[in-house]
C-alpha positions as CSV (number, residue, x, y, z in Angstrom):
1,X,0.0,0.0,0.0
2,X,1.3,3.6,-1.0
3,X,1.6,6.0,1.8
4,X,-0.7,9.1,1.6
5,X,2.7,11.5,2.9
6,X,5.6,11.7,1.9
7,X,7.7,13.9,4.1
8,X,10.9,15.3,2.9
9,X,13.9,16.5,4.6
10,X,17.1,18.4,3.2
11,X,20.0,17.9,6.1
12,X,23.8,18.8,6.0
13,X,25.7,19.2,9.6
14,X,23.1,19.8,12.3
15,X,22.2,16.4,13.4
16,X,20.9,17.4,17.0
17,X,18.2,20.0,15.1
18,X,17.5,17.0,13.0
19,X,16.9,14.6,15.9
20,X,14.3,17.3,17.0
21,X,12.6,17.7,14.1
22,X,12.5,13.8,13.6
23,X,10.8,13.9,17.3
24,X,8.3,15.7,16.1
25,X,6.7,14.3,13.4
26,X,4.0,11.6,14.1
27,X,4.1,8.2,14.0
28,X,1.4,6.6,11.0
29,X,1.2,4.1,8.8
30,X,0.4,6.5,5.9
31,X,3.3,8.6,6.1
32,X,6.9,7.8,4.8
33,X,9.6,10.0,5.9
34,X,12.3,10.6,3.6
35,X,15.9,12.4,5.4
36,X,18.5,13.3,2.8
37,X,22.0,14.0,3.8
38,X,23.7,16.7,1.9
39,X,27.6,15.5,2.2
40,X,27.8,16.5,5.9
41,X,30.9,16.6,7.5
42,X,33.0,14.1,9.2
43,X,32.6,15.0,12.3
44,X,29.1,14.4,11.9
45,X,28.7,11.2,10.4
46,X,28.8,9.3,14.0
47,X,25.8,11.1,14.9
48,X,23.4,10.8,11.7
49,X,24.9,7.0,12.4
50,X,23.2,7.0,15.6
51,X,19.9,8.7,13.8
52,X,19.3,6.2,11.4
53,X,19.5,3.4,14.0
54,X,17.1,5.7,16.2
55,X,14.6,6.1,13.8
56,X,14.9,3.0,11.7
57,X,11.9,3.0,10.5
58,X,12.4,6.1,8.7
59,X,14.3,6.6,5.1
60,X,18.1,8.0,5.1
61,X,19.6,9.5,1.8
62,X,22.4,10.9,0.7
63,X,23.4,13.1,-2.3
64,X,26.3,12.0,-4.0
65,X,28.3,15.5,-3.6
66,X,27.0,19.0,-2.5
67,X,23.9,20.0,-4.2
68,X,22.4,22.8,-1.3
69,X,19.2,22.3,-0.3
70,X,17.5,21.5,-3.5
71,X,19.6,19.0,-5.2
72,X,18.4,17.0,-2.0
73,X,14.7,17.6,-2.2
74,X,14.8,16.7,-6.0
75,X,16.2,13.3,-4.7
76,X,13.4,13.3,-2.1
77,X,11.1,13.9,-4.8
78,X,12.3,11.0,-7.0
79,X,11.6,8.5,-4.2
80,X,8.7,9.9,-2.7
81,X,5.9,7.5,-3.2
82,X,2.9,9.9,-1.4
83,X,0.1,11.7,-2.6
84,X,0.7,14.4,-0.9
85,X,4.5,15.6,-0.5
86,X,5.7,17.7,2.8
87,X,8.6,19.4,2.9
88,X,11.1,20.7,6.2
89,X,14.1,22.0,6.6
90,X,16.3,20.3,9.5
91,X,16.3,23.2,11.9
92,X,12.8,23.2,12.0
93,X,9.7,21.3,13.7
94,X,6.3,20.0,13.5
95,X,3.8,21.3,15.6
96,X,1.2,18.7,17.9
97,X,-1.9,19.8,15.0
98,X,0.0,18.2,12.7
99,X,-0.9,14.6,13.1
100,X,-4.9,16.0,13.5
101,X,-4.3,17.6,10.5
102,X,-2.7,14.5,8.2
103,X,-5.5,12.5,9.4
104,X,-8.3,15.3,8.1
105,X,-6.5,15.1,4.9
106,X,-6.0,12.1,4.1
107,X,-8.5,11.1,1.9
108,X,-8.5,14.8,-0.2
109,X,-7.4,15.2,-3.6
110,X,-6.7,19.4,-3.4
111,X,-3.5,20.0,-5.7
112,X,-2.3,22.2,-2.1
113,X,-3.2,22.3,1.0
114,X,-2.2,26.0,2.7
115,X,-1.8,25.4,6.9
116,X,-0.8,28.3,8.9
117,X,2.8,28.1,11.1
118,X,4.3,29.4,13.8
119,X,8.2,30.9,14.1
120,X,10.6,30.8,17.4
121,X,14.2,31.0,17.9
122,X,15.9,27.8,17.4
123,X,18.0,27.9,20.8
124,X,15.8,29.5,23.0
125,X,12.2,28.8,21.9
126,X,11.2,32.3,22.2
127,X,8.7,33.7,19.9
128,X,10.5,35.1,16.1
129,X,9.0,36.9,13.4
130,X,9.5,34.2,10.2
131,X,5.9,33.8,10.2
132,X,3.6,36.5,11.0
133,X,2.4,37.0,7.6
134,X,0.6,33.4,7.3
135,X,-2.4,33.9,9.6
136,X,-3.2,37.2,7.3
137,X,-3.2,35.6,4.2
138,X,-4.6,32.6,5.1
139,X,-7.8,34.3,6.7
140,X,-7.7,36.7,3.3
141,X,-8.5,33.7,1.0
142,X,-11.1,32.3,3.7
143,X,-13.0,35.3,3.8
144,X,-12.5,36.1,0.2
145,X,-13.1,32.7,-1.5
146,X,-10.5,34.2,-4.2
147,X,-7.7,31.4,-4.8
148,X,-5.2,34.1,-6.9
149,X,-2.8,35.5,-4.1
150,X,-2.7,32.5,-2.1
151,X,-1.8,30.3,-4.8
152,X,1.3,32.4,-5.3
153,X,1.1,34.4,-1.8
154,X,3.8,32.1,0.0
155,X,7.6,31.6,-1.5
156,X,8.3,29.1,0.8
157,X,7.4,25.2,0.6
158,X,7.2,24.4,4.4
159,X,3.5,24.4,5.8
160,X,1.9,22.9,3.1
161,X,0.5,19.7,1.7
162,X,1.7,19.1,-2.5
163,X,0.2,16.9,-4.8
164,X,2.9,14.7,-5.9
165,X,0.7,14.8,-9.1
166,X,1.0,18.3,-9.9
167,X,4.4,18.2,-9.5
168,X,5.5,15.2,-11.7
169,X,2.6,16.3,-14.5
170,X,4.2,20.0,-14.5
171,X,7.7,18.7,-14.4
172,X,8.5,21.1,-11.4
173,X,11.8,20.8,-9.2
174,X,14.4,22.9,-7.0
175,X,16.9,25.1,-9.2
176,X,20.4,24.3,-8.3
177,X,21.0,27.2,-6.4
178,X,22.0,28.0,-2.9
179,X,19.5,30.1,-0.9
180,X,16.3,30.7,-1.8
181,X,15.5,27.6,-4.1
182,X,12.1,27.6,-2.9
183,X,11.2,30.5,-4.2
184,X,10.5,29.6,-7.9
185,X,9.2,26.0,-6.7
186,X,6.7,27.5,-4.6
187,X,5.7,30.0,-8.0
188,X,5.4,28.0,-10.2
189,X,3.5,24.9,-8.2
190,X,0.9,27.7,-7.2
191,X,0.6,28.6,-10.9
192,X,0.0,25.3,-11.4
193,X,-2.3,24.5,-8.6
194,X,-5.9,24.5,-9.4
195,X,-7.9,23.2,-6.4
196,X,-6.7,24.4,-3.7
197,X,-7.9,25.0,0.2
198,X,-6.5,27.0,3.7
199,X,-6.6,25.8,7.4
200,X,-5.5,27.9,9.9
201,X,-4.6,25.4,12.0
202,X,-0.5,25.7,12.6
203,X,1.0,22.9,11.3
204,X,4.8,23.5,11.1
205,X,7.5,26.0,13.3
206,X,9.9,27.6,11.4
207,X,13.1,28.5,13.5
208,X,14.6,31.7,13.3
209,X,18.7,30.6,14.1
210,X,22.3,32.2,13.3
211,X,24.4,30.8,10.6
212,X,21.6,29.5,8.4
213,X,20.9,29.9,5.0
214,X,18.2,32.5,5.3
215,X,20.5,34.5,7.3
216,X,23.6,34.6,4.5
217,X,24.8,37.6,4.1
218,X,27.9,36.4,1.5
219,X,27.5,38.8,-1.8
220,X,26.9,36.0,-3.8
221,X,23.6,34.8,-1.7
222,X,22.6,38.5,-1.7
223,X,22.3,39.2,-5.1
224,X,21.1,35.4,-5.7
225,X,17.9,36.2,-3.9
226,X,17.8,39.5,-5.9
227,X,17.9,37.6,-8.9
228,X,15.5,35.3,-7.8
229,X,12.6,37.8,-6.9
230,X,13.1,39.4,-10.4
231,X,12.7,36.2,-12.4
232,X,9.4,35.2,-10.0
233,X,8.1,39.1,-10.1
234,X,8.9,38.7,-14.7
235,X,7.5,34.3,-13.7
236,X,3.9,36.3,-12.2
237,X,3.9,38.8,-14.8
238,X,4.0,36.3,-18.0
239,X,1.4,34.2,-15.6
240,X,-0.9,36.6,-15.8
241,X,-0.5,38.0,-12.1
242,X,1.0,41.6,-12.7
243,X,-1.0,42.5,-9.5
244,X,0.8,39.9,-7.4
245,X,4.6,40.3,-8.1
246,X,5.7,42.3,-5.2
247,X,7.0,45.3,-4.3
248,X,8.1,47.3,-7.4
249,X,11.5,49.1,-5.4
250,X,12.8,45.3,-4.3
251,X,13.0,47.0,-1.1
252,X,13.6,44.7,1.5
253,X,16.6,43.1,-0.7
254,X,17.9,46.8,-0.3
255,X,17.3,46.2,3.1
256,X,19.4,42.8,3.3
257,X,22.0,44.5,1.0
258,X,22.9,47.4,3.9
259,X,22.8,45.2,6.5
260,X,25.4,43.4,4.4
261,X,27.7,46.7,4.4
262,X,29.9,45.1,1.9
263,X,31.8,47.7,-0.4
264,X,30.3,48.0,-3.9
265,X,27.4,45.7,-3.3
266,X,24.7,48.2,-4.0
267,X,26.1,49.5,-7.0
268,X,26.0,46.0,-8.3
269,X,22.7,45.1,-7.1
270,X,20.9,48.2,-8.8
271,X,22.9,47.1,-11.7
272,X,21.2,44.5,-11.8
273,X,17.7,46.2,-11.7
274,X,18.4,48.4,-14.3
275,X,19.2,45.7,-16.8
276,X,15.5,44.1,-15.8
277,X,14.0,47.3,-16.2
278,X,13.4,48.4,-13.0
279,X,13.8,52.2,-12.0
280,X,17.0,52.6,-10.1
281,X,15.5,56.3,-9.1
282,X,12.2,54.6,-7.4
283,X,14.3,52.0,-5.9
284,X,16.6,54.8,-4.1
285,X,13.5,57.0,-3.2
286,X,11.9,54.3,-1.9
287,X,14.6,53.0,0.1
288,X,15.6,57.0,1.5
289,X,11.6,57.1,2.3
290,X,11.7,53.8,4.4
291,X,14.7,55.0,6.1
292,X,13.5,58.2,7.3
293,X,9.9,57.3,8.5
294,X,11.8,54.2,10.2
295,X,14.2,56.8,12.0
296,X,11.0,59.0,12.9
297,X,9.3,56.5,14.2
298,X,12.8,55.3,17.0
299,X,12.4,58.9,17.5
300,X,9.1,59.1,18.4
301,X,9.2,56.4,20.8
302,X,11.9,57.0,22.8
């Protein structure tokens, strides 16, 4: 008998997080778990060892040299055997709803399932910001019944149920990038999608924590995610959602790039923009307005 979930993991060199998440995710005979190691290090190998002989009954894979983050959930993908695919990164956790929710969706055939999530730091558990936005958009499609924003609302893949179907059919996998290879997935399987449905039940906790990926500040994964959001914002655009591709100024990649304070890197970025047709004089207004309402506002709360 096929399982119902597949649930797939990307790891590479946090194999206590991993244990944690592993914890966390529910024991049923309908649900497969796949964990696919990303050429961790030596000095972790003992304890992924120990892992797989912990949780046995669960899948361990391993790419066969360093492919990031989606070079492992392709692989996932390929084995995966569930109607449904889930996806989670190895710093992160499933929440108790989760098993309540799996069983109330077991016997659906939506191409996505949208469940809200919750965010906390990864070391102390305290409450983070990396998901605020999901109970609003959630409730927006419930109350509104229309299925354009959410379908494309959420660049992320975590705190969802797939359809392996619409994935296989539409031929959609990871790009072979380094950060934010979710980004075009998520597009383009929401352009895809056409029965879809919300629950605002939190399903999955996404960890804010130092030194990962989201938090890369190297040149290289800066402009990456620029590039990225101009390819989905031109992806929506040729999809026939102009109204949905984001903010016009890129302005919290501006953001990113001067908390990066590396010499030259804006220059480059707005580069960039220029060459995709995007006004370098809005960006820099918009970025000079930001900044001076932000600095009003410390000022008027002191």
């Amino acid at each position: 008998m096929s399982p119902v979930y597949s649930i797939i993991i990307p790891h590479r060199n946090t194999p206590l997080l991993l244990r944690r998440l592993l914890q966390s995710i529910p024991e049923r005979p309908d649900t497969e778990v796949i964990v696919i190691d990303d050429c961790s290090d030596s000095e972790y190998q003992t304890e992924l060892a120990r892992l797989q002989e912990e949780f046995s009954q669960f899948s361990f894979l391993s790419t066969p040299s360093n492919q990031w983050p989606a070079g492992a959930r392709n692989q996932g993908i390929e084995n995966a055997k569930g109607k449904y695919l889930i996806f989670a990164d190895a710093d992160d956790f499933f929440l108790p709803t989760f098993n309540e929710v799996l069983t109330d969706y077991a016997a659906t055939d939506f191409d996505i399932v949208f469940c809200n999530a919750q965010s906390v730091d990864s070391a102390t558990l305290q409450p983070a910001n990396r998901a605020e936005y999901f109970p609003r958009l959630l409730n927006r499609f419930l109350t509104s019944g229309q299925i354009d924003h959410i379908r494309v609302a959420f660049a992320v893949v975590w705190g969802r149920l797939i359809s392996r179907s619409l994935i296989v059919d539409n031929n959609i996998s990871f790009e072979p990038v380094e950060v934010n290879e979710d980004v075009m997935f998520s597009t383009l399987s929401g352009i895809a999608a056409k029965k879809v449905t919300a629950d605002l039940r939190p399903i999955y906790c996404v960890t804010a924590r130092e030194g990962s990926m989201s938090t890369l500040l190297t040149r290289e994964a800066v402009l990456q995610r620029l590039r990225i959001s101009i390819a989905r914002n031109r992806l929506l655009v040729n999809s026939g959602f102009p109204h949905l591709k984001g903010d016009p100024s890129l302005l919290h990649h501006f953001l990113e790039i001067d908390r990066a304070a590396i010499h030259g890197l804006k220059k480059e970025a707005l580069e960039i923009c220029r060459q995709a047709g995007y006004s370098t004089w809005l960006i820099r207004r918009r970025l000079a307005t930001f900044k001076l309402r932000s600095a009003l506002s410390r000022l008027l709360h002191r």
